[in-house]
N, C-alpha and C positions, 0 to 999 in steps of 0.2 A: 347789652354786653354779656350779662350772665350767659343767654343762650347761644353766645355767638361761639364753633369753632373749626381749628383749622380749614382750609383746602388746601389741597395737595395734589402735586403731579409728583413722578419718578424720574431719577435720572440715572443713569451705571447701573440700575437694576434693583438697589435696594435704599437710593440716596433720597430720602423728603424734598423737594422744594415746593416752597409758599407760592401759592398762584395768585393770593392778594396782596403780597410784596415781590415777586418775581426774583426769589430770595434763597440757596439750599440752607439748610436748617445746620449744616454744618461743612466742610472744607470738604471739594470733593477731590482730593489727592488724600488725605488721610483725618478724620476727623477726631479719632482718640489722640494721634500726636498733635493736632492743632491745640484741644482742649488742655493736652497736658504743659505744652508749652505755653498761652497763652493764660491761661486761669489760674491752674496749680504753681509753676513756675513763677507769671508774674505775681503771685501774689508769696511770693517765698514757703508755697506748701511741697511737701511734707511736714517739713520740718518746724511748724509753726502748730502741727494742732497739739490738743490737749481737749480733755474731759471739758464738754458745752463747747468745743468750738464754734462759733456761728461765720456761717458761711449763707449770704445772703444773692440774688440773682433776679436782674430783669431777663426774662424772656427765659423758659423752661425750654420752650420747643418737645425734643424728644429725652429730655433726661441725660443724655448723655454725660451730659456736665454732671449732675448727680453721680452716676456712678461710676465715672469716672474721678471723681476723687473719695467719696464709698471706697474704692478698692485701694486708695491711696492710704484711705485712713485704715485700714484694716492692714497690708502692707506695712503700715508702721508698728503696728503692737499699741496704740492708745488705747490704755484701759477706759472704760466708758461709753460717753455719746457724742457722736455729731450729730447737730443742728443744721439743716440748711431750710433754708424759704427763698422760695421762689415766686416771680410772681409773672402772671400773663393772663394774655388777654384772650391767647384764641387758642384753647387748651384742644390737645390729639389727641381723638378716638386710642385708648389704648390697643386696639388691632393694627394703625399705623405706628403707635407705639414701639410696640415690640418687633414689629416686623422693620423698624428701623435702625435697634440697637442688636437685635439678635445677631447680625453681621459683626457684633464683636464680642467672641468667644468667651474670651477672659474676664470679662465686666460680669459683677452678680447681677446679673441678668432677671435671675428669680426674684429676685424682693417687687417687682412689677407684674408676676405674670399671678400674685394672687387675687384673690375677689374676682374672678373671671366673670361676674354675671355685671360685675361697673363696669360701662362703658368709656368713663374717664379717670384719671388718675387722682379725683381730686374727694375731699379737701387734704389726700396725702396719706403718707403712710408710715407706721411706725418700725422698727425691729429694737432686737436688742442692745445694735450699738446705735443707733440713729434714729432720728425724729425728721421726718421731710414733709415741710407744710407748703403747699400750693395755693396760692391768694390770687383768685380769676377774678379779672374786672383791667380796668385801666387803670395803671400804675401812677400815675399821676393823682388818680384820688386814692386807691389803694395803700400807696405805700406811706402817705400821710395820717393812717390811722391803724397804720403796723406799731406796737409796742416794742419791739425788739431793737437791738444794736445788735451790729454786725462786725465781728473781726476782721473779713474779708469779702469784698463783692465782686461778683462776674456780673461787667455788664455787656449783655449777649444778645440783648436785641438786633433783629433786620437791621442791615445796611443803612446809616444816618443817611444816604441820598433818597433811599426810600422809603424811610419809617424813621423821619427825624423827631415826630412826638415822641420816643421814646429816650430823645437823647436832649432834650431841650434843658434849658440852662434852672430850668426851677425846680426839675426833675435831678437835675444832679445837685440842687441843693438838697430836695430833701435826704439825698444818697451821704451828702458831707454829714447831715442831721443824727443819720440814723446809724454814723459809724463810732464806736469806738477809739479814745485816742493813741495813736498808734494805729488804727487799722488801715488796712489797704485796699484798693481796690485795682483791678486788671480788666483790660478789654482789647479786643482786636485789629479797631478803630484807632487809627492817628488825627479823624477830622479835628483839625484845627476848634471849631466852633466847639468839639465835646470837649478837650483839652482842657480849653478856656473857661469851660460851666464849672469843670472841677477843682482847677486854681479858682475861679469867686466861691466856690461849695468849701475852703480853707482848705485844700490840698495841696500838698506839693506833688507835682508832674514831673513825670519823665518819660522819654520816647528810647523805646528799645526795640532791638530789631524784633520784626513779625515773624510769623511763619509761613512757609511755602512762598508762594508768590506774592505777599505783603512784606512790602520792605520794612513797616515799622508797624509798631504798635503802643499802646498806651500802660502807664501804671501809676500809680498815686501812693500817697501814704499821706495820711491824717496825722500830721503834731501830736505830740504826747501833750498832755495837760501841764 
């Protein structure tokens, strides 16, 4: 697993999609507004960070999600740091990397294009306002031996029709496990089966409309203590 990653084909010209999930790595009508509706939105950010936010993630792909709420938190004036951790299995050459986010102008861009001689993004990278640690392997053993609790999770794995290991019901226990009371979680997915993993993982669910051509989508929130 360590040495396993991506493949990739192209689509519109600068879109990833996964050739061993037959999967684009993000919405091809528009993938910054997908992420900001879907992640940021469902999970009621902006307005929710604060100094250590933890913001947790299955499936990195190309960062997107990183820096797009990166700009979100900077956008707000939070004195501090964000935390995010991500975790995946089939980590991107940073040359597809970049050449996949660069197509959106506005995202700090740069906090990825240092260390030019790593070929991966990994195990992550720091700056002034933010800590983003990257945990490669399979999530399923992986995220069972993460220390961290998460305020809020994007879960952004492939398509549950095609990469349902990542959406299985013990996998979103350990997501209930590893959250904060009060924390939330958003995803793009309405499958029924993931739903249901995160009401037994003690969530309460709710389906709210998706974006673009997905009629619905998913969000949770973790009971306070």
């Amino acid at each position: 697993m360590q040495d396993q990653h991506a493949e990739l084909d192209w689509r519109s010209g600068d879109v990833p999609v996964s050739t061993r999930f037959d999967d684009p790595y993000f919405s091809l009508e528009n993938g910054l507004e997908e992420t900001r509706h879907v992640f940021l939105a469902g999970n009621g950010l902006p307005d929710r960070f604060a100094d250590g936010f933890q913001v947790a993630e299955l499936g990195f792909g190309t960062g997107l999600n990183f820096l797009t709420t990166l700009k979100a938190f900077r956008d707000q004036g939070v004195p501090g740091k964000l935390c995010f951790t991500s975790f995946e299995a089939y980590p991107m050459a940073k040359d597809d990397l970049l050449r996949a986010v660069r197509v959106f102008p506005d995202l700090p861009v740069e906090v990825f294009e240092e260390g030019a001689d790593q070929p991966l993004l990994t195990p992550g990278i720091h700056g002034p306002d933010f800590d983003l640690q990257l945990i490669i392997g399979d999530a399923r053993q992986t995220l069972q031996a993460w220390d961290g609790q998460a305020d809020a999770w994007y879960l952004d794995g492939f398509s549950p029709a095609k990469n349902p290991e990542l959406w299985g019901a013990d996998l979103m226990a350990a997501v209930g496990a590893h959250t904060v009371p009060g924390g939330t979680v958003a995803t793009y997915t309405a499958a029924g089966f993931v739903r249901r993993g995160l009401a037994e993982a003690g969530f309460d669910v709710t389906r709210q409309p998706g974006y673009g051509r997905k009629r619905h989508m998913t969000t949770a929130r973790k009971p306070d203590a």
